[in-house]
C-alpha angles and dihedrals in degrees: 000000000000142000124042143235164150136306154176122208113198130168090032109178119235102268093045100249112104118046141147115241135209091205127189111219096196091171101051090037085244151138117207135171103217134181135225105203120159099340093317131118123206127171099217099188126017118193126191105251130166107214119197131214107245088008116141116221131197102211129196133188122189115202112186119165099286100351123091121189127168116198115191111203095348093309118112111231106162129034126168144149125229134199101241125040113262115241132151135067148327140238148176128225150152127211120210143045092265108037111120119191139184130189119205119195099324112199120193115188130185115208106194132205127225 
């Protein structure tokens, strides 16, 4: 594989295995929601994005019982459904030799039912 990029891990599991992934695919100008199950890896919605070097982002991920959407500056580019409901915890990573990042400010609110 080459390039590199960001991304952003979210319902890992507890032992840090499984998780779910927002991941920039600066090589192929896309956006995909991945997971990470048993060793295996499946991108699970791809969505046409133009990243750009030096670009801020404000990134949004909605996580909603079964439903997963990602919004980049206000405008909705995945949506999927998944079997289980996505729970665990979030993290933050790059892949590759020259992928920079920087994280301004991340927020990461639960909202619980009753």
């Amino acid at each position: 594989m080459k390039g590199s990029n960001l991304q952003i891990h979210f319902g890992i599991s507890e032992d840090g295995q499984d998780y779910y992934l927002l991941d920039f695919l600066s090589g192929w100008q896309a956006l995909s929601i991945s997971r990470m199950k048993d060793g295996k890896f499946a991108k699970l919605d791809v969505a046409n994005f133009v990243s750009r070097r030096g670009q801020e982002y404000d990134i949004v991920i909605d996580v909603r019982g079964h439903s997963i959407t990602s919004y980049i500056d206000g405008t909705l580019v995945n949506r999927l459904t998944v079997a289980t409901e996505t729970r665990g915890g979030v993290g933050l990573a790059t892949w590759g030799k020259k992928t920079i990042a920087r994280f301004r400010d991340p927020k990461i609110r639960h909202y619980y039912r009753y």
